[in-house]
Each structure stands twice: as C-alpha cells, then as structure tokens.
N, CA, C and O atoms as a GROMACS GRO file, in nm:
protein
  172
    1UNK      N    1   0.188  -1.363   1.061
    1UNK     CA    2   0.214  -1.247   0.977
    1UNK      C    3   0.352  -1.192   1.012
    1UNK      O    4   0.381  -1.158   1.127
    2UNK      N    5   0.443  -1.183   0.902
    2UNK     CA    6   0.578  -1.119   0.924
    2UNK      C    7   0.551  -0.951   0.987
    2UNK      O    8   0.463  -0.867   0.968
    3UNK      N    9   0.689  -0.956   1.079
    3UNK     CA   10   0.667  -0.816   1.201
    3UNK      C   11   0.615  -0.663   1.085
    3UNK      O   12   0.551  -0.561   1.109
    4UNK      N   13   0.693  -0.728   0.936
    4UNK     CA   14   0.648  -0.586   0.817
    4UNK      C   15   0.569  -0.565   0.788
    4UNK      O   16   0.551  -0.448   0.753
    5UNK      N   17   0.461  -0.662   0.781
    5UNK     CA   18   0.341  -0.656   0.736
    5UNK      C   19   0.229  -0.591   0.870
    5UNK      O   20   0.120  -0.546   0.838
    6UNK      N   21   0.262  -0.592   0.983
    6UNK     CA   22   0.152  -0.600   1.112
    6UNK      C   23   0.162  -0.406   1.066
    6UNK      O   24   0.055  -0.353   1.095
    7UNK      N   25   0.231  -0.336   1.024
    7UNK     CA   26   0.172  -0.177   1.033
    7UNK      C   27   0.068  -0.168   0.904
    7UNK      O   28  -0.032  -0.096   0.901
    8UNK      N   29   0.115  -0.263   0.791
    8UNK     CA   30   0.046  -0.198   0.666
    8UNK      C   31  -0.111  -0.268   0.750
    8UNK      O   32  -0.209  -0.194   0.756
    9UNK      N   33  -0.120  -0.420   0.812
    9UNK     CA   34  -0.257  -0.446   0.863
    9UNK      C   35  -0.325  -0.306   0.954
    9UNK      O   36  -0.430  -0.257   0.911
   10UNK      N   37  -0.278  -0.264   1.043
   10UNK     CA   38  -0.307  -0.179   1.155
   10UNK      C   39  -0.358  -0.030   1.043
   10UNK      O   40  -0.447   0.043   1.089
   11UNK      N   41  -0.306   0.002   0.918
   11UNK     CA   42  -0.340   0.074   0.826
   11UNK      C   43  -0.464   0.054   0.765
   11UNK      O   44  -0.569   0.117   0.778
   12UNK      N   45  -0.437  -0.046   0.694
   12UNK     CA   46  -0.530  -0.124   0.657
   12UNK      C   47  -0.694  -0.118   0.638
   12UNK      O   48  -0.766  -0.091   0.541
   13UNK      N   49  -0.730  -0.168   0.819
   13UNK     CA   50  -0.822  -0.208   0.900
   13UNK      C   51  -0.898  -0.056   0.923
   13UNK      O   52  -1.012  -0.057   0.969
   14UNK      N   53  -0.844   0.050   0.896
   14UNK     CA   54  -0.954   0.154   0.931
   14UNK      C   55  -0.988   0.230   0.802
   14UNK      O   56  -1.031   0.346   0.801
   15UNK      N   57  -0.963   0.144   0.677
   15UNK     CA   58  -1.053   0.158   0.561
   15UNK      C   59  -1.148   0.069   0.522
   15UNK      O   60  -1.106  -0.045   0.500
   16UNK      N   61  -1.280   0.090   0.505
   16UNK     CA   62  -1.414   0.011   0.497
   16UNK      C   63  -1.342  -0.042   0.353
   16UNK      O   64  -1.232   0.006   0.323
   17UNK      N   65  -1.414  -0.156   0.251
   17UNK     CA   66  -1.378  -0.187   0.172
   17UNK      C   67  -1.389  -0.109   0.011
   17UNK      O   68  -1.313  -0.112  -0.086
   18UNK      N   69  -1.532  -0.034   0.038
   18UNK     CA   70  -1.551   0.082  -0.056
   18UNK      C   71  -1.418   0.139  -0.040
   18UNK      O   72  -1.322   0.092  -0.102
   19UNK      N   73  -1.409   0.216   0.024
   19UNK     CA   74  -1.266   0.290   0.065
   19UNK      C   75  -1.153   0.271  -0.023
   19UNK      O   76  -1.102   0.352  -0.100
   20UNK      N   77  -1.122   0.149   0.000
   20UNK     CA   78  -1.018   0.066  -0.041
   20UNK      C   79  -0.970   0.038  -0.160
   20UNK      O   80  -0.855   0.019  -0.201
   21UNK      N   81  -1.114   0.038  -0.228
   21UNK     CA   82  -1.114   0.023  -0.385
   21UNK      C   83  -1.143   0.167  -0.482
   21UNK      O   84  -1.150   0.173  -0.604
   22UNK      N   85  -1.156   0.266  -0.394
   22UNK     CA   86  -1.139   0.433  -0.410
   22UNK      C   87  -0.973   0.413  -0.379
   22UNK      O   88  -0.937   0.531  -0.371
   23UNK      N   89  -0.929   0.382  -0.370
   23UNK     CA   90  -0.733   0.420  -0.292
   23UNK      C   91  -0.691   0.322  -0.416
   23UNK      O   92  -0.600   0.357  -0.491
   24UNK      N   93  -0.743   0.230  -0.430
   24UNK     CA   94  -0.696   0.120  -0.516
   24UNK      C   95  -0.719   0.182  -0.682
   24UNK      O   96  -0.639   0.189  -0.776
   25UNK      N   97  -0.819   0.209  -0.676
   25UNK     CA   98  -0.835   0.267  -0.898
   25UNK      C   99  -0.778   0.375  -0.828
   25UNK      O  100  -0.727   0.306  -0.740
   26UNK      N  101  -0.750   0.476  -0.802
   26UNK     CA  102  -0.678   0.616  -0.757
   26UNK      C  103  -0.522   0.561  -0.816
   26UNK      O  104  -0.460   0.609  -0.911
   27UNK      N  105  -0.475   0.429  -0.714
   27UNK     CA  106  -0.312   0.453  -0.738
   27UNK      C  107  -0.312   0.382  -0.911
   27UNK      O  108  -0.240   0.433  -0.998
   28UNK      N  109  -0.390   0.280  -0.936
   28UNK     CA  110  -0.420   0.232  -1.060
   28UNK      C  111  -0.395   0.347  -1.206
   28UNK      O  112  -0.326   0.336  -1.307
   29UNK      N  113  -0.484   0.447  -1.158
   29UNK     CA  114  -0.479   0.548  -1.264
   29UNK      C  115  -0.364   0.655  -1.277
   29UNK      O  116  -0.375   0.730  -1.374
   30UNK      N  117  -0.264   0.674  -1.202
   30UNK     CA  118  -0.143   0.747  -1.178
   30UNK      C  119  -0.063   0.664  -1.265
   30UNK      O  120  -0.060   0.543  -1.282
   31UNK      N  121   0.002   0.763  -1.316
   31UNK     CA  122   0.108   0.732  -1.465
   31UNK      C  123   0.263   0.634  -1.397
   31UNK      O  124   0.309   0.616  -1.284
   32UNK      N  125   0.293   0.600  -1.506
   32UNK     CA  126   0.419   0.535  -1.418
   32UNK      C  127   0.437   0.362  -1.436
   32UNK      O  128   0.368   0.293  -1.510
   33UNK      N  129   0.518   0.326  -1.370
   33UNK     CA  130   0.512   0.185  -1.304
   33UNK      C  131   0.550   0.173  -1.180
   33UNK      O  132   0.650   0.228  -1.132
   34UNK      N  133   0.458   0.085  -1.108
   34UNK     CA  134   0.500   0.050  -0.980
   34UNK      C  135   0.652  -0.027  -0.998
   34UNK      O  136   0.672  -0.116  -1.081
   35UNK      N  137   0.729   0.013  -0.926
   35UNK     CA  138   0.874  -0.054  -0.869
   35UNK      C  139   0.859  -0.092  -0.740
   35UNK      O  140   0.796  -0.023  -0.660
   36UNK      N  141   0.931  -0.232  -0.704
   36UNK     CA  142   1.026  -0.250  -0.582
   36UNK      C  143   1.106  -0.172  -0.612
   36UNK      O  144   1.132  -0.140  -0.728
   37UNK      N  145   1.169  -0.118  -0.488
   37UNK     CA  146   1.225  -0.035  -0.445
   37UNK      C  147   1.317  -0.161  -0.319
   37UNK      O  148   1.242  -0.228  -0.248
   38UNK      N  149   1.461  -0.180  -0.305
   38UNK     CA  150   1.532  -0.224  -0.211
   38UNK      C  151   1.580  -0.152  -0.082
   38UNK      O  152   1.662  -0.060  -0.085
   39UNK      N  153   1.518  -0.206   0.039
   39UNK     CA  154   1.547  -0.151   0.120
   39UNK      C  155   1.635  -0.071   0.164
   39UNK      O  156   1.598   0.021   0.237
   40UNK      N  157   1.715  -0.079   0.144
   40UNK     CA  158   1.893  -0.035   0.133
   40UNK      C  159   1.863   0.099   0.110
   40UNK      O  160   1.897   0.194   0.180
   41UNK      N  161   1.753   0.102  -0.059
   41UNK     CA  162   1.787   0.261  -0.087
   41UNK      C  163   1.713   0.304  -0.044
   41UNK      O  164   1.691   0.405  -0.111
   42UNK      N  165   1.614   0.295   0.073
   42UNK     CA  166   1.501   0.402   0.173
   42UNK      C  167   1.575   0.439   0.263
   42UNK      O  168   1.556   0.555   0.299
   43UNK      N  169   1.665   0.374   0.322
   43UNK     CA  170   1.699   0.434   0.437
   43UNK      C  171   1.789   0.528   0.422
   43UNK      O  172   1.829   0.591   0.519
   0.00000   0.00000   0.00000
C-alpha cells in the first residue's frame, strides 16, 4: 500500500461497514461534482 493511502486505511478501519455506507449515500447526495484536486493547490 502506497505511504498515502496507510492514513485514509488507519481512518477507515474504525468505521463498521453500515457506517460506511451512511458516510457513503451522505457524500453521494451533496450537490456538486466530485473533483481531483492537484496537490500543488492544497498546500
């Protein structure tokens, strides 16, 4: 697993899977479109 991915796992792991799919239709139903976003412009 790339070093970026090991926080979203460590996140992850302390939502049961119900959970998950409550967080999941939640961001689903918010207006918009998901974007990448390039690193460059977070920092």
């Amino acid at each position: 697993m790339p070093r970026g991915q090991s926080e979203q796992a460590d996140i992850a792991v302390q939502f049961s899977d119900k959970e998950m799919k409550v967080l999941a239709d939640h961001v689903a139903s918010l207006p918009g479109e998901i974007q990448t976003v390039q690193r460059s412009r977070i920092k």
